[in-house]
N, C-alpha and C positions, 0 to 999 in steps of 0.2 A: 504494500500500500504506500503510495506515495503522498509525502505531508508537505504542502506547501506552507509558507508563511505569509504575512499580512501585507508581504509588499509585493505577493504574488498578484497580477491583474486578471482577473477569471469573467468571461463573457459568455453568455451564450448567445446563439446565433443558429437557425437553423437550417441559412445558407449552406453554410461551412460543412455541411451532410452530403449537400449535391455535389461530386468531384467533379475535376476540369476535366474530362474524358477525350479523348480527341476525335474530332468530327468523322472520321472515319468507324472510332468504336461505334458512337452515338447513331451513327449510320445502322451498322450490325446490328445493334441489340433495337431498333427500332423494326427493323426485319424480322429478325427474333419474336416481337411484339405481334406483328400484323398477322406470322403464322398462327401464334397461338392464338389471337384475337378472333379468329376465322374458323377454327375450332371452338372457342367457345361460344361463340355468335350463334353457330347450330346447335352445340349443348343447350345453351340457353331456350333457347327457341322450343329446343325438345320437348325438355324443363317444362315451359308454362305452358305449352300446347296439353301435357298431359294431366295440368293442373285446373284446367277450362273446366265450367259445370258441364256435368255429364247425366244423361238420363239415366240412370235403375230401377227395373220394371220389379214389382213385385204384388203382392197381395191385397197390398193396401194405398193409399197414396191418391192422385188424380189421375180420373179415369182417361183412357188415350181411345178416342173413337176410334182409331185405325186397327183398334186390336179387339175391338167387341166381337170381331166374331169369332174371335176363340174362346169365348167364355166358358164353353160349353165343354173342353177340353185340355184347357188351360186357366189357370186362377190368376196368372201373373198378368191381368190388362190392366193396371194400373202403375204412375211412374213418378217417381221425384227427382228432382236435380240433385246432384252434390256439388259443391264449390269448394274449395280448398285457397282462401285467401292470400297469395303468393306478394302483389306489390308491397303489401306490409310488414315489409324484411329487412333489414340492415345484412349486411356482409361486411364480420369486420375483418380485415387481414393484421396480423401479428406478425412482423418480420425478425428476427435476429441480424443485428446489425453487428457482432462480434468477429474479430480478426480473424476467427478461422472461417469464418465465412469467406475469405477471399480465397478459398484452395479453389481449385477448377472444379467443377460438376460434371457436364456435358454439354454436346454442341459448342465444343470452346467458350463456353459460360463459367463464370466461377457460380457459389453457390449465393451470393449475394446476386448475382446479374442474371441469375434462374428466379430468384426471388422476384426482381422488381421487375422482371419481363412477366410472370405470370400476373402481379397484382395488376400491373399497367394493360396489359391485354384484357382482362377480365373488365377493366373499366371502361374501355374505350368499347367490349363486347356490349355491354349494359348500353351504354348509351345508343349504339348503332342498333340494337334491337328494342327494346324498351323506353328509350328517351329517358332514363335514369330513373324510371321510376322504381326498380330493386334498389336500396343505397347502398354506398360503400362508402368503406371508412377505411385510409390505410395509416399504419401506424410502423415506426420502428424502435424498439427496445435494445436500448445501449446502455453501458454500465461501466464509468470510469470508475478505477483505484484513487481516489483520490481525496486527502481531506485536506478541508478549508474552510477554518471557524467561520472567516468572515461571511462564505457563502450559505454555509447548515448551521450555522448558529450553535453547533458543537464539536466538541475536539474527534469525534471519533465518525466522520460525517462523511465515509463513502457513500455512496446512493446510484440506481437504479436509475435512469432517464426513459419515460415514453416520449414520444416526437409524434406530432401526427402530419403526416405527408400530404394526405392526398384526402379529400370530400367530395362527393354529388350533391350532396345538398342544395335544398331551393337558396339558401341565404347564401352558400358559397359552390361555386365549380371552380375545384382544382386544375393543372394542367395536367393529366396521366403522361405527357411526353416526359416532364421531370424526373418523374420516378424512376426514369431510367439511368438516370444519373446518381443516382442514392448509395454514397460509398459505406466502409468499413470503418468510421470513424464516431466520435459523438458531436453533438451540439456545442460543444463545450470549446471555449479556446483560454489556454494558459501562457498571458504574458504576449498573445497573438499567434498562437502556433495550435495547432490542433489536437488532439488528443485518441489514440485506439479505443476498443472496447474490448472487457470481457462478457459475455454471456450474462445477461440478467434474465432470461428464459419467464416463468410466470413470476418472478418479484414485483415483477410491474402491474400483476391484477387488480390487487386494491386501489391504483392509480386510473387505471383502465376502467375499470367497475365504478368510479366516482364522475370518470368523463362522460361514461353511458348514461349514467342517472341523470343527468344536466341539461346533453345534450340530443340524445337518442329518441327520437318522437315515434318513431314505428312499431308494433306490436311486439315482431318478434327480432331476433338478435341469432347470428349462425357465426363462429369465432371460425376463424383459417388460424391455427398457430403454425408458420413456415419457423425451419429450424434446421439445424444441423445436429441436437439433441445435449449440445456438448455445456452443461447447464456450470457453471463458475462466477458467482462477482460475490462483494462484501457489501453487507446494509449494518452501517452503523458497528464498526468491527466484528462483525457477526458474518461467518462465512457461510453461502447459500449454496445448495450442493445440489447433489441428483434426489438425496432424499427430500429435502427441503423442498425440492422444483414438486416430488410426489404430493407432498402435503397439501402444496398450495391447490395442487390439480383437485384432490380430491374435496377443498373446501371452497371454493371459485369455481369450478367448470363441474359439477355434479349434476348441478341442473341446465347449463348453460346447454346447447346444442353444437359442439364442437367437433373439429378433428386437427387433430395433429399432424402436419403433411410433415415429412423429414428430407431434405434434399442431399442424398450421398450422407456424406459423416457417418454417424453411430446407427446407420439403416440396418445393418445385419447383427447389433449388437442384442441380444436375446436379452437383457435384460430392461429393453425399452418400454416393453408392456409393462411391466411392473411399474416402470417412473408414469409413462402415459397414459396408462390405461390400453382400451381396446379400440378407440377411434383414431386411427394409427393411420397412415396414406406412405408408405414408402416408396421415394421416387430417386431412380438414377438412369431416366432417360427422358425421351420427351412424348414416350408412348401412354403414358395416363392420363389423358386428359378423360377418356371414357371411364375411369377408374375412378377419378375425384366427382365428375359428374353422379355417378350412383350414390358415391357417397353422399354430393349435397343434398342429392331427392332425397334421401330418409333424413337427411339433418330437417330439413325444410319441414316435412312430414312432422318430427317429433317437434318444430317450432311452433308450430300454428296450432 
């Protein structure tokens, strides 16, 4: 843990997140974007197509003239809709913004630029198909070593940072191109100079879960926690670990409707279930997008 002093200058800023990428990256991972964006556009689409009121005919209900004359050997002439409310959703995504996020993943992606190519495609999907009416909310969790009375007001005052990136919201639209620029670093600048992260993983719920209450106007709420699994930072000299990441899961996300997507990192490490639970998405290609989509239907499903 690194301890500054009083004549350290500490800002934050959450510029200083988007790195100078060079127009050619930004090029790529904008590509990157439009494939996956194009794939979700259809999932989406799938999504509420099979969310639409549907007729079921059965015993009782209103009666359907087309079907009287089966009465006489059939009971099921009558039919009710079902509707399954879908625009009243939030999607919030949870990134890991921590140093090992910058190891490579696939498609020449690191695991941060697999991150912020899927949140940014999914946003720009919503919009082209929906006109933003699913929301989303993207957020990233950084966690410097760092104490600084002046800033925590205590001697022992590492801490956990959420950043929120990106909104659809009627009062604000973000840009989704930005996100693609969202490096390995935090909010934070010391003396002018930037700062890495370790892994704050769910440390940052009670902070998240206070933004939801405030700001979150939609019924229901579906979390994406994107990861690499590798859970390490200090709250308050207190160090926050894989058991600690479990706790949290199990007293925050119990009722929530989540799933945990892992990008490479600790994807074959058996003991992920244990720290995550069973809403688990292990990814090291760019072949699950029909994999996360089932999964959203049944999140969606147990939201509403």
């Amino acid at each position: 843990m690194r301890e500054l002093d009083s004549t350290n200058e500490v800002r934050f800023h959450k510029d200083v997140i988007f790195g100078n990428s060079s127009e050619s990256r930004f090029a790529f991972l904008k590509q990157q974007r439009d494939i996956f964006a194009s794939k979700f556009a259809r999932n989406i689409t799938l999504l509420l197509e099979s969310k639409k009121p549907k007729k079921v005919f059965s015993r009782k209900g209103l009666l359907d003239p087309r079907k009287v004359y089966k009465h006489s050997f059939d009971d099921s002439i009558f039919y009710r809709k079902t509707s399954t409310p879908t625009s009243d959703t939030t999607i919030v995504f949870l990134i890991d913004g921590s140093g090992s996020m910058d190891c490579n993943a696939f498609n020449n992606m690191t695991r941060l630029e697999v991150c912020n190519v899927l949140a940014s495609a999914f946003a720009k999907a919503v919009k082209r198909t929906v006109n933003n009416e699913v929301k989303v909310e993207v957020f990233l969790k950084s966690a410097p070593s760092i104490i600084h009375k002046p800033t925590t007001g205590t001697d022992n005052g590492a801490f956990p940072i959420l950043t929120r990136l990106f909104t659809n919201t009627k009062q604000r639209v973000s840009d989704y191109d930005s996100l693609l620029k969202t490096d390995t670093i935090t909010p934070m600048e010391v003396n002018g100079r930037t700062t890495g992260s370790y892994t704050a993983e769910l440390a940052v719920m009670p902070a998240l879960l206070d933004f939801m209450r405030k700001n979150i106007v939609t019924k229901n709420v579906v979390l994406l926690n994107i990861t690499d699994g590798e859970s390490w930072c200090e709250l308050n000299d207190y160090t926050f670990g894989d058991a600690e990441n479990r706790q949290m899961r199990m007293k925050y996300l119990r009722s929530m409707p989540h799933l945990n997507i892992m990008i490479s990192g600790r994807y074959k490490d058996n003991n992920l279930r244990h720290i995550y639970g069973d809403n688990l998405l292990e990814v090291d290609s760019d072949s699950f997008c029909g994999e996360l989509f089932k999964h959203l239907n049944k999140l969606m499903e147990v939201a509403v």
